[in-house]
C-alpha positions in Angstrom: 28.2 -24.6 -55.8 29.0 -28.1 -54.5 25.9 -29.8 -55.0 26.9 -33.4 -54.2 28.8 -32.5 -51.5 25.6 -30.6 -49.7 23.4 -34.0 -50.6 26.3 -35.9 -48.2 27.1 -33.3 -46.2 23.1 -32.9 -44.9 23.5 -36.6 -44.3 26.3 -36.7 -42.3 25.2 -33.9 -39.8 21.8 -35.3 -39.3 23.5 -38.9 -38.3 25.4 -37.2 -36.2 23.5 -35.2 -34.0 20.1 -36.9 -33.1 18.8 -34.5 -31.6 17.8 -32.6 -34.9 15.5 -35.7 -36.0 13.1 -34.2 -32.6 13.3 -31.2 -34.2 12.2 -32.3 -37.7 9.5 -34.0 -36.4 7.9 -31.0 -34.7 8.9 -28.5 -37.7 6.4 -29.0 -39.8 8.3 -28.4 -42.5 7.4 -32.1 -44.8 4.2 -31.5 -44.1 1.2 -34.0 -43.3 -2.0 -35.0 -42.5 -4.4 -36.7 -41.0 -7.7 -38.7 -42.5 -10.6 -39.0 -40.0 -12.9 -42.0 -41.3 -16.3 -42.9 -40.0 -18.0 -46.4 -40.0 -20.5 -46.5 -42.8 -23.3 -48.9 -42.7 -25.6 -50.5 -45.0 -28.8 -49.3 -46.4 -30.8 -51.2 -44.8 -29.5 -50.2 -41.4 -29.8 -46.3 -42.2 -31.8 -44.4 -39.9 -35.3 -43.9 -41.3 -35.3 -46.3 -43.6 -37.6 -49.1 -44.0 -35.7 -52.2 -43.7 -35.6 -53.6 -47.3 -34.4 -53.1 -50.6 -36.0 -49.5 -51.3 -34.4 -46.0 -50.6 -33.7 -44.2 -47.2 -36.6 -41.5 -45.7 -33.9 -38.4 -46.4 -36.4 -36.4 -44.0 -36.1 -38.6 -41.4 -32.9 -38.7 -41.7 -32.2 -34.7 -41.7 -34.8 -34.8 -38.6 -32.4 -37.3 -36.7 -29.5 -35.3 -37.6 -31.0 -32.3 -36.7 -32.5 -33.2 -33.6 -28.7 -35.0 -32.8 -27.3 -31.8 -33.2 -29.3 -29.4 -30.9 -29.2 -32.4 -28.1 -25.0 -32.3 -28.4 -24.4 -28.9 -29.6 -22.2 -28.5 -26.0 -20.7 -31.4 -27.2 -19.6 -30.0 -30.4 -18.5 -26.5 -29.8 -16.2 -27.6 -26.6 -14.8 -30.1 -29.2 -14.1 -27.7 -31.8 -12.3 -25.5 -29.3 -10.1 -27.8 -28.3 -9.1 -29.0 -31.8 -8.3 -25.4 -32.1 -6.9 -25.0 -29.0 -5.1 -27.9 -29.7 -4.1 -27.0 -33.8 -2.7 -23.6 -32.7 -0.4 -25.2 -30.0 1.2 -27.2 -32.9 1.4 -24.4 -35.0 3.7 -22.7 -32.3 5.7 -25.6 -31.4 6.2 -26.1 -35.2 7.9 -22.3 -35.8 9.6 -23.1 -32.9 11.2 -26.1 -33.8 11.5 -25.0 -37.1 14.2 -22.1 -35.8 16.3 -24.4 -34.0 16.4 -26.9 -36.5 17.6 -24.2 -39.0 19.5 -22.8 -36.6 21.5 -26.0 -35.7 22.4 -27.0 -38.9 23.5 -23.9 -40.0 26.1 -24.0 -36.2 26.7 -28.2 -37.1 27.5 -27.0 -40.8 30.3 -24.5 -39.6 31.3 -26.9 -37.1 30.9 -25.2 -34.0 29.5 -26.5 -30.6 25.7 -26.5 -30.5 23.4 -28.3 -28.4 19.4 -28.8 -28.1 19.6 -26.3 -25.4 21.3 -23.7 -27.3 19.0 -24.5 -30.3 16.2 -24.4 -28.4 16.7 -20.9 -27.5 17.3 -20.0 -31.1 13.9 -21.2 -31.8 11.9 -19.2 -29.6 14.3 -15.8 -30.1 12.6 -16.4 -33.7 9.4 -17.9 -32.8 7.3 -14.7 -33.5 8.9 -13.6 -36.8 8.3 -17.4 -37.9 4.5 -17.4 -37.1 3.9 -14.3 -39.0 6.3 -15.5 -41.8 4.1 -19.1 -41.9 1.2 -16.7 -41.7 2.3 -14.8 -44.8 2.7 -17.4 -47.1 -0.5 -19.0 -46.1 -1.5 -16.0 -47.7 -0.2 -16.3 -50.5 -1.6 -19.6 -51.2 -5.2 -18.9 -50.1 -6.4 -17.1 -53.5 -4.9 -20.7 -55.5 -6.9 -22.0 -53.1 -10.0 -19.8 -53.9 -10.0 -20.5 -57.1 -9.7 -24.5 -56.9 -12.6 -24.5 -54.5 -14.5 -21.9 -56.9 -13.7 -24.3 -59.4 -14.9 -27.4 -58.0 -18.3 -25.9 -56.6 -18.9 -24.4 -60.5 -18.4 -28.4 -61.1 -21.0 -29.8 -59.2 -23.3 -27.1 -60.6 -23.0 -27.6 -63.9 -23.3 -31.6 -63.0 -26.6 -31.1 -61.4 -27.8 -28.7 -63.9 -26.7 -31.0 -66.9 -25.4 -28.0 -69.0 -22.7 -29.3 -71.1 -21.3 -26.5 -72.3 -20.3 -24.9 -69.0 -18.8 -28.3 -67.7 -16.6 -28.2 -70.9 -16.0 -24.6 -70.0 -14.9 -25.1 -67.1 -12.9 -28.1 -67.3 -10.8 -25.8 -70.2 -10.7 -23.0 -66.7 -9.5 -26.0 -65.0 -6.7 -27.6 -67.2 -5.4 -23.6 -67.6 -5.5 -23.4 -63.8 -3.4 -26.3 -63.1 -0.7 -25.2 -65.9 -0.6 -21.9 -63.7 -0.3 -23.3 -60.0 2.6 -25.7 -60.7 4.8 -22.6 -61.4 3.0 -20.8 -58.4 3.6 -23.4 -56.1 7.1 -23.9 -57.2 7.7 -20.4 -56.0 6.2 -20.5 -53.0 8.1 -23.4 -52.0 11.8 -21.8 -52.7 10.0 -18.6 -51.0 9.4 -21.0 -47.8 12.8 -22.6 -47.9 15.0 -19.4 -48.7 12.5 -17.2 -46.4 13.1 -19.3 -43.3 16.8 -19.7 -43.7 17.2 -15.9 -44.1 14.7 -15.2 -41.2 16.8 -17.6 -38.4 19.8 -17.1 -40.1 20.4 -13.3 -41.4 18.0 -12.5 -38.8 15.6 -10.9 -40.5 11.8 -9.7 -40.2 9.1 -12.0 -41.5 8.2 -9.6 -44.3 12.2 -8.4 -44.8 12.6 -12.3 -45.2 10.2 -12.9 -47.2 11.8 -9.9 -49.6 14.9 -11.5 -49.2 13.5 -14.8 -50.8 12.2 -13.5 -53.6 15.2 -11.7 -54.8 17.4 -14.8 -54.4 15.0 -16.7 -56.4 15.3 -13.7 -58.9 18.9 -14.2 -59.2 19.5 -17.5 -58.5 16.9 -19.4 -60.4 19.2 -21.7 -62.2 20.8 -22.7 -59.0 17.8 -23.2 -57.0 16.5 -25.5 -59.5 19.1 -27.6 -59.6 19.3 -27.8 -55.9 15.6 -28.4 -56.1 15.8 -31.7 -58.8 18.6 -32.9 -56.7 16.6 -32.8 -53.9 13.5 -34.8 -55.6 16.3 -37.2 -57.0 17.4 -38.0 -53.9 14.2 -38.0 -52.2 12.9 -40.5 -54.7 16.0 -43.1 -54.1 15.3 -42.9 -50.3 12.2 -43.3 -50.6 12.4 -46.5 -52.8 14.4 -47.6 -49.7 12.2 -46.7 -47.1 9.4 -48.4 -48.8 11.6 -51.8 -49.3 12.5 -51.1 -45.1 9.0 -50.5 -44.3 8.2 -53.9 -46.4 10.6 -55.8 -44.4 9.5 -54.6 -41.2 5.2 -54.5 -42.2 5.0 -57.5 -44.4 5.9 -60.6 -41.7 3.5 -59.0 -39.0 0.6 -59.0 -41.8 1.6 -62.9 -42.5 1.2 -63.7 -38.9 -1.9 -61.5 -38.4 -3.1 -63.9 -41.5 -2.4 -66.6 -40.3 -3.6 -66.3 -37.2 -7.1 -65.3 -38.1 -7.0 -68.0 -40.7 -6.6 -70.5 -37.9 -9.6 -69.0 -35.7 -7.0 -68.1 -33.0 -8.7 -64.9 -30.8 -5.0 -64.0 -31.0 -4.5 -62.3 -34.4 -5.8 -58.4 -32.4 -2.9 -59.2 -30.6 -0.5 -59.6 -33.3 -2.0 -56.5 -34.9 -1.6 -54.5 -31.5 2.4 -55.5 -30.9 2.9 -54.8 -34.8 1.7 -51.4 -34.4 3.3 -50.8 -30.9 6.5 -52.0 -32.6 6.5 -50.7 -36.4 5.0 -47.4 -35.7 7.9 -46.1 -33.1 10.5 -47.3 -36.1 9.0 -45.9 -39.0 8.2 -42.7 -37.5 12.3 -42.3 -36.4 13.0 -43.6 -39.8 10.7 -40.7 -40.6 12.2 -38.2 -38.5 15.5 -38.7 -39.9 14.7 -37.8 -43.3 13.0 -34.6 -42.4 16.3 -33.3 -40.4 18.3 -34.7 -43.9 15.7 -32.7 -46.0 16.0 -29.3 -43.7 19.6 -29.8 -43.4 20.4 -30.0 -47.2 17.9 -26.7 -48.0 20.1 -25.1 -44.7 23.6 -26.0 -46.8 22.3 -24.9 -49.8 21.0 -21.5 -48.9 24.6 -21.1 -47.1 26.5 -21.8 -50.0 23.9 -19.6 -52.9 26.4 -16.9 -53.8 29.2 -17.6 -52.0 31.5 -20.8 -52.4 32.6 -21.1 -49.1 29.9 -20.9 -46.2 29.9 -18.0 -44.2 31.0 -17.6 -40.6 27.7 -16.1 -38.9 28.1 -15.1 -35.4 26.4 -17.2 -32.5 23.1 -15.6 -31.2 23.8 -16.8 -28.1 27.6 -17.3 -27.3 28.9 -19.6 -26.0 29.7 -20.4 -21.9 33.1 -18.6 -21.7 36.0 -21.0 -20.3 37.1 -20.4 -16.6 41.2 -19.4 -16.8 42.8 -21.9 -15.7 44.2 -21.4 -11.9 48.2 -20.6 -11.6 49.6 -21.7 -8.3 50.0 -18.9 -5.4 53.9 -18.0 -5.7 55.5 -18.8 -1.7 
């Protein structure tokens, strides 16, 4: 298996076609978050409290909580609905993307004509196998997950109860735990990579793919690690350059934001708004980039598995057949 030539060929085709990097960022598949922070305040300033040094009326405060809730429970339960409303919309638009993006670099990798529009269509033929394929492996995860947030909860109890023995216990149930997730998790992550590429690709069934992913990481362990390190090798040499980018670009606006508010101007929210408006647009196609790279190189490498020269799948969606060209009318 070429591995090197993968690592430069997934960089190549993602320069080259730009419209993959729209893709990525819509996929999903690099994964992220997002941290909702609330002003805190001091105690003195708590509800219920009594203004000096001493502790916080906890009733009162319950009370105030309680009776906020009941006044904006409307409030609340239209809000949730829409972060639903609005999570699940993602979600789609995500196995969507994530289709075409396969899809696309498996048709840029053979080198034939492919377009947004074509890939677009590729995403949706597969949109429903990748939900319930997404759906599956969330699955998986959930009992790790069960048992980390069993494990924490038997935490604080043992905390609160002082009992010694069970916090050693358990942190002994923890240590064993963690030992047995990196494995886990190392699986389910070649069974997401191999499983998508073999859904869009072979076009498979989200449980047939999954089934197909396990046996290639059955047979081609060896090779899947090594495609795996490569992939964390390069990953951390372009993210050492991102970071130095990102510290080029970040590091004069702070100066000037500094400076600014050192010298009492009312200007310095204004050189924080123009950073932002500027540096986040940049960072997030820097971003973009390197999740089409990252799909792209997983796409080569499950293309090029068990076989040393990648396969010529057939278009899902031909292509528009060329008008014969028009022979003059004989006199």
């Amino acid at each position: 298996m070429p591995y090197w030539e993968v690592v430069t060929r997934s960089f190549r085709i993602s320069w080259r076609h730009k419209y993959l990097w729209l893709l990525a960022l819509f996929a999903g598949e690099s994964g992220g978050s997002f941290n909702f922070n609330s002003p805190g305040s001091t105690p003195g300033s708590l509800p219920g409290s009594t203004g000096s040094a001493s502790s916080p009326n906890i009733g009162a405060i319950n009370q105030q909580i309680t009776h906020w809730l009941n006044d904006n429970i409307g409030l609340i339960i239209g809000a949730s609905v829409a972060i639903i409303l609005v999570a699940i919309a993602f979600f789609v638009l995500a196995a969507v993307c994530e289709g075409a993006l396969v899809r696309a670099a498996a048709e840029h990798d053979a080198e034939r004509p492919f377009g947004l529009g074509w890939a677009w269509r590729a995403g949706t033929a597969t949109m429903g196998a990748m939900i319930r394929f997404r759906l599956l492996l969330i699955a998986l995860g959930l009992p790790l997950l069960a048992l980390f947030v069993a494990l924490a909860l038997g935490f604080v109890a043992a905390i609160v109860g002082q009992n010694g023995g069970l916090i050693a216990l358990l942190a002994l149930f923890g240590f064993v735990l963690i030992l047995a997730a990196i494995p886990y998790a190392i699986f389910l992550f070649f069974l997401d990579r191999l499983g998508t590429r073999a859904l869009v690709l072979e076009q498979l069934g989200a449980v047939t793919a999954l089934r197909r992913a396990f046996a290639l990481v059955k047979k081609r362990l060896g090779r899947l690690l090594l495609v795996g390190l490569l992939s964390i090798a390069v990953g951390i040499v372009v993210g050492i350059g991102f970071v130095i980018v990102g510290a080029i670009l970040v590091v004069p606006a702070v100066l000037i934001t500094i400076a600014a508010y050192a010298s009492h101007s009312s200007a310095w929210w204004v050189a924080i708004v123009l950073a932002v408006l500027i540096l986040l647009p940049v960072l997030l196609v820097i971003s973009a980039f390197l999740s089409a790279q990252t799909s792209t190189y997983w796409t080569l490498a499950f293309r090029r598995l068990e076989i040393d020269q990648p396969p010529e799948y057939a278009y899902a969606y031909p292509p528009v057949p060329q008008q014969p060209p028009v022979l003059p009318t004989p006199f």
